[in-house]
C-alpha positions as CSV (number, residue, x, y, z in Angstrom):
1,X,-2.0,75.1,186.8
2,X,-0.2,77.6,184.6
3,X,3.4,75.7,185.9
4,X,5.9,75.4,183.2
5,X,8.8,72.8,182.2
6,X,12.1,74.2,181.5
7,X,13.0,73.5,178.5
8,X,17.2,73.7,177.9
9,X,17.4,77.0,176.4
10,X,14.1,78.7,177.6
11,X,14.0,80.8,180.9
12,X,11.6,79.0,182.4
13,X,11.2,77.4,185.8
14,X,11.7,73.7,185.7
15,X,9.2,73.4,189.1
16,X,9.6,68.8,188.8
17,X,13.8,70.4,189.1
18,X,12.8,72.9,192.0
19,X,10.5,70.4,193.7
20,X,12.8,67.4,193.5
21,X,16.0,70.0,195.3
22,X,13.3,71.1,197.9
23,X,12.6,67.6,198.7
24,X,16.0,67.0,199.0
25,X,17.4,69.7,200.9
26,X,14.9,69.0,203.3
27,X,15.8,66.0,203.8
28,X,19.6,66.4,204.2
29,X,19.3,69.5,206.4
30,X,15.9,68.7,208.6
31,X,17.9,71.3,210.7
32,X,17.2,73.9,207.7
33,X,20.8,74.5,207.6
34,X,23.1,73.7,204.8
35,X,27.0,73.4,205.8
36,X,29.9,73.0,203.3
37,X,30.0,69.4,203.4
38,X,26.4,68.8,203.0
39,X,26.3,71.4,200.2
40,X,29.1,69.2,198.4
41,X,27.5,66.2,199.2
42,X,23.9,67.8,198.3
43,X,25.3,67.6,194.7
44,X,27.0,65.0,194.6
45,X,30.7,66.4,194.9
46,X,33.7,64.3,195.7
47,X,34.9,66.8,198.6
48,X,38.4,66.7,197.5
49,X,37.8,66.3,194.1
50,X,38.6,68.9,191.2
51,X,34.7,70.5,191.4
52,X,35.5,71.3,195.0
53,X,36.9,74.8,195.1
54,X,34.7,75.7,192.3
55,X,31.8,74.5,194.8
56,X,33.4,76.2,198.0
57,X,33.0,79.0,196.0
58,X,29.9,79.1,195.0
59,X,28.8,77.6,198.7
60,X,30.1,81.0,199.5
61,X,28.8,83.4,197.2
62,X,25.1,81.8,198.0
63,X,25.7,82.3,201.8
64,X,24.5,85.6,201.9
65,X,24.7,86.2,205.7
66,X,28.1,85.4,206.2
67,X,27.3,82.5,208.9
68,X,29.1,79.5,207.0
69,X,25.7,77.8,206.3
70,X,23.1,78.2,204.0
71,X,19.2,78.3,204.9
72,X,16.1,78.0,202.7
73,X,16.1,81.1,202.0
74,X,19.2,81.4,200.6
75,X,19.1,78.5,198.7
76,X,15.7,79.8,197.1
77,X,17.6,82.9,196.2
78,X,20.0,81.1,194.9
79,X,17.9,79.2,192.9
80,X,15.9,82.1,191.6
81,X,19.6,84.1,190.6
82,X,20.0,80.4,188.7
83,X,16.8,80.3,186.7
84,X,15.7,83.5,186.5
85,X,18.1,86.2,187.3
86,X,19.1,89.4,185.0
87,X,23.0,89.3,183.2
88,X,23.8,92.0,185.6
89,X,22.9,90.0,189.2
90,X,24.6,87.1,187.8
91,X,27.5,89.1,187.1
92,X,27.0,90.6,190.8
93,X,26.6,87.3,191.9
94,X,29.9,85.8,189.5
95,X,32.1,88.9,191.5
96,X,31.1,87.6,194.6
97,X,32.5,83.8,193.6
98,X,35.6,86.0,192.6
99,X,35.8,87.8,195.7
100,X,37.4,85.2,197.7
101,X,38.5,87.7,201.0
102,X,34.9,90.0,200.5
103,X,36.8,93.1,200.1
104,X,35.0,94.5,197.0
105,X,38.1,93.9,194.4
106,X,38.9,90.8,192.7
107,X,43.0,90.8,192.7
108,X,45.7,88.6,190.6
109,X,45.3,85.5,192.9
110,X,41.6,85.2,193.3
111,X,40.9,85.8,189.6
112,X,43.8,83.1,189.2
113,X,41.8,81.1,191.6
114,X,38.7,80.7,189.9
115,X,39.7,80.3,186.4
116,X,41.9,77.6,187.1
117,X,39.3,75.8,189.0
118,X,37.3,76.7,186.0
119,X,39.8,75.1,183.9
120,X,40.2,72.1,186.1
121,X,36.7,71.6,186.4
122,X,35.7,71.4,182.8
123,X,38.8,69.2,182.3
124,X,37.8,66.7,184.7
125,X,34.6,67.2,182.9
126,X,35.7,66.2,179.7
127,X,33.9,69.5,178.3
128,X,35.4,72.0,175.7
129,X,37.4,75.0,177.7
130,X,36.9,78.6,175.9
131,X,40.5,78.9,174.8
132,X,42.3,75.6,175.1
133,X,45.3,77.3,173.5
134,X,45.7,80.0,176.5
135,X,46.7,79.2,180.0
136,X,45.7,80.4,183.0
137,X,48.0,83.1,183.7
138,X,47.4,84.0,179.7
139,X,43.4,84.4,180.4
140,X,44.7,86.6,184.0
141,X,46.5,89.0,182.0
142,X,44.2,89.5,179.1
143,X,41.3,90.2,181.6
144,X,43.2,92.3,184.0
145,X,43.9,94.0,180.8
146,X,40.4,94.0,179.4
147,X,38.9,94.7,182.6
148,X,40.7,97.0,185.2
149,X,40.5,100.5,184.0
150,X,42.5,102.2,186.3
151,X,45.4,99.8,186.2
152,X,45.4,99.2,189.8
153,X,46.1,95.3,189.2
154,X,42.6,94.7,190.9
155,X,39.1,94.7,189.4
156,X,36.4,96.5,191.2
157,X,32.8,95.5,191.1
158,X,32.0,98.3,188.4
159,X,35.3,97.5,186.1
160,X,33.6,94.0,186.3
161,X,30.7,94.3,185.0
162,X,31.0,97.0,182.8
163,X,33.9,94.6,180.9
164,X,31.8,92.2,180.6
165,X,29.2,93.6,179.4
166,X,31.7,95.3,176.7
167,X,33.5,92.4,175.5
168,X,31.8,88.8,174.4
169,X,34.8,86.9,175.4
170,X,35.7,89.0,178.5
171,X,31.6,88.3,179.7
172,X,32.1,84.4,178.3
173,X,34.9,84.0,180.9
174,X,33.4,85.9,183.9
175,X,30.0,85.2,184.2
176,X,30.7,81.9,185.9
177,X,28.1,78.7,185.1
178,X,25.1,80.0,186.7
179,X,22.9,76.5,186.1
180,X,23.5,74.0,189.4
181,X,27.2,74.0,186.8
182,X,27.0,71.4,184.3
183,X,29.2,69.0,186.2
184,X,26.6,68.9,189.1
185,X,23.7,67.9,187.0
186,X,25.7,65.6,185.1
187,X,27.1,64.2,188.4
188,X,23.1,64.1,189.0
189,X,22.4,62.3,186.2
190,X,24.8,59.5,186.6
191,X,24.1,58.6,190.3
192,X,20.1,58.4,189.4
193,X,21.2,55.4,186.8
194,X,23.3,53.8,188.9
């Protein structure tokens, strides 16, 4: 009744997708409590592997209240920033993974941080990086240069978005992965044949 299929490129709610990760949070957390470890093992993550930081991350960034777990709730936010969400609160959302220490400025190491996890993580993935040719510390200058305006060697929340939304490749490295990241549905996709 008026429920629709997401199809790969169309905005759309995939509700079989949403039903199947309600059904399956439930069942891991009966508690209604996600923790870090379930979380990575809730997609499938090797907990040491190269996905991990990028998941801590993200784990992170979706616990909204700060208590190092993440309830329904959250996780339905979450899922609602992933499917349905505005460029501008996944960016919001994308500063947050940056934001390692929560003190509203993404420095050096933390945007370090994240893109070499990035980098890792579509490695290990076996899946095209942006710009193969530049390393990390070559992708951390050029957005620190891009992006912080007042050349304080940190990137506030406003510098952040407003580069992104000024420069295609400056947006096309920050906005971080917001589907469940390819390598967790892939990840999905393999256990289920298996």
């Amino acid at each position: 009744m008026g429920q629709t299929q997401q199809t790969e490129n169309s905005g759309e709610v995939d509700i079989k997708a949403l039903q199947d990760m309600y059904k399956k949070f439930v069942m891991e957390c009966p508690s209604g409590q996600l923790f870090l470890h379930e979380f990575k093992r809730f997609f499938g993550l090797d907990p040491t592997g190269e996905a991990s930081d990028y998941a801590e991350n993200m784990f992170r960034a979706f616990d909204r209240n700060g208590d190092n777990t993440i309830d329904f709730l959250e996780f339905v936010a979450a899922l609602n920033l992933v499917f349905q969400g505005d460029l501008e609160h996944k960016l919001r959302w994308s500063f947050k993974m940056y934001d390692k220490n929560s003190n509203g400025y993404v420095d050096r190491d933390e945007l370090r941080s994240i893109i070499d996890s990035i980098y890792r993580t579509k490695k290990n993935a076996k899946t095209d990086v942006n710009h193969p040719q530049l390393t990390v510390d070559e992708v951390v200058d050029r957005l620190l240069q891009a992006v912080d305006r007042d050349g304080d060697g940190q990137i506030n929340l406003e510098e952040f978005i407003k580069g992104a939304q000024e420069d295609p490749w400056v947006l096309n490295m920050l906005k971080l992965d917001m589907q469940p990241p390819g390598w967790v549905l892939e990840k999905r996709r393999k256990s289920a044949h298996f």
